[in-house]
C-alpha positions as CSV (number, residue, x, y, z in Angstrom):
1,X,21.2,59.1,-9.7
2,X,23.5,60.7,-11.8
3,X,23.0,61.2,-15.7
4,X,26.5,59.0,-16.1
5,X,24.7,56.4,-13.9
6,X,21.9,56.2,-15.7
7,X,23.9,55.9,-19.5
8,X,25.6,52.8,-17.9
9,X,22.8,51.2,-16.6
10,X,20.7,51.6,-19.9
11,X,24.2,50.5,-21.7
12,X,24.4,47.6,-19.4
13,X,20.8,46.9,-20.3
14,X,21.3,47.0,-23.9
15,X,24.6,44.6,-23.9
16,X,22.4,42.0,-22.1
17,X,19.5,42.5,-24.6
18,X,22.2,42.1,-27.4
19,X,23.6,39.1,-25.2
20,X,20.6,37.6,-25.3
21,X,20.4,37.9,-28.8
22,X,23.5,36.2,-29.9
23,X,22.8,33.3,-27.7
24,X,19.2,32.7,-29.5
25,X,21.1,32.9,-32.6
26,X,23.5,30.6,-31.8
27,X,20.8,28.2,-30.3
28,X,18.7,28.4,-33.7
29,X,22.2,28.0,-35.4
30,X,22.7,24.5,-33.8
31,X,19.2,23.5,-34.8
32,X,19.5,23.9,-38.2
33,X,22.8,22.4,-38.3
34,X,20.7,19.2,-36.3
35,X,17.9,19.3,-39.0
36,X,20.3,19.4,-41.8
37,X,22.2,16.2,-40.8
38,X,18.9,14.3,-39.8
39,X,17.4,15.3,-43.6
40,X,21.2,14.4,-44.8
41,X,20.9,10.9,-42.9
42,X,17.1,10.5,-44.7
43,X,18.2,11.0,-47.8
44,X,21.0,8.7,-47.4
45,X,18.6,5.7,-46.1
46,X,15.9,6.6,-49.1
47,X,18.4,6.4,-52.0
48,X,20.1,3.4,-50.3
49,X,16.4,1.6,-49.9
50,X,15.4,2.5,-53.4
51,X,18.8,1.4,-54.5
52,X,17.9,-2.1,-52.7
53,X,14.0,-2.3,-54.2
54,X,15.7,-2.4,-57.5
55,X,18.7,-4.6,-57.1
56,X,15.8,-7.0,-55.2
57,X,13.1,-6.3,-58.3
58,X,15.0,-8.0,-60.8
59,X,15.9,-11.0,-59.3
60,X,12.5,-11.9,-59.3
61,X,11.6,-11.6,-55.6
62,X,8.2,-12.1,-54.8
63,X,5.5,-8.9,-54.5
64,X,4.9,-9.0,-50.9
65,X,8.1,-7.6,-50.5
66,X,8.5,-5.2,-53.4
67,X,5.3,-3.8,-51.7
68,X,7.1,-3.5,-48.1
69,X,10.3,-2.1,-49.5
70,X,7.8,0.1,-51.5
71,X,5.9,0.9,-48.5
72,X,9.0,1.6,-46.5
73,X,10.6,3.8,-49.2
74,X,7.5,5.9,-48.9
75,X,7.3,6.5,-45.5
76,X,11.0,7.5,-45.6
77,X,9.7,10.0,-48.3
78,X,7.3,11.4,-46.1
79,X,10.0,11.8,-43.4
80,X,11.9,13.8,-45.7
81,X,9.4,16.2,-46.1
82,X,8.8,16.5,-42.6
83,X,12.4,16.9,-42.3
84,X,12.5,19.7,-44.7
85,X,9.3,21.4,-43.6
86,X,11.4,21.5,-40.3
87,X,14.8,22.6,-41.6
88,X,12.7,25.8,-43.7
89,X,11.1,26.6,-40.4
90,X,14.3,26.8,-38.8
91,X,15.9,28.7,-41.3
92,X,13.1,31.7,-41.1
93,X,13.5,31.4,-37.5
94,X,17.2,31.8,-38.2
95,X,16.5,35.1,-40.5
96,X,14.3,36.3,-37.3
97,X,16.7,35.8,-34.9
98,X,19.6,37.5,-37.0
99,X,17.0,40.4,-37.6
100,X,16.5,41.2,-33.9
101,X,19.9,40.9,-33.2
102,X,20.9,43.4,-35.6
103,X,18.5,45.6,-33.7
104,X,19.8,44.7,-30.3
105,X,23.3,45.2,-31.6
106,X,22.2,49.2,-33.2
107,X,20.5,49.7,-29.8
């Protein structure tokens, strides 16, 4: 095999590596952008449910359902954090991805 040969198939190699690379990135890109509008969604439903809890509080509704809105609200909170706990993963995963294809893209 001749040297020219061998220069375009490591070349070849490389651009799929850096192919590769770009795709993960864009992958990981479309996952945050999923997490960020499910947290964006969660947030929404929390402030609109705590914003409910208190119109409801003061018209003198009975406790059994201040404690279910209350109980609702919270597991909505917990959501969120899961949410968010997701989204930060996917962000690092993001920071990652970029790395190595900085690296692919050098190579």
């Amino acid at each position: 095999m001749k040297k020219s040969s061998r220069i375009q198939t490591v070349a070849k190699l490389a651009k799929i590596e850096e192919d590769n690379a770009v795709l993960q990135l864009s992958i990981t890109r479309k996952i945050i952008e999923e997490r960020e509008q499910k947290f964006q969604e969660l947030e929404e439903y929390h402030t609109e449910y705590r914003c409910r809890m208190n119109e409801i509080g003061g018209t003198g509704t009975d406790i059994n359902k201040l404690n279910e809105y209350r109980k609702f609200i919270r597991q909505i909170g917990d959501a969120l954090n899961i949410q968010k706990k997701l989204l930060d993963e996917a962000k690092c995963e993001l920071e990652k991805e970029n790395t190595i294809w900085k690296a692919a893209r050098v190579h």
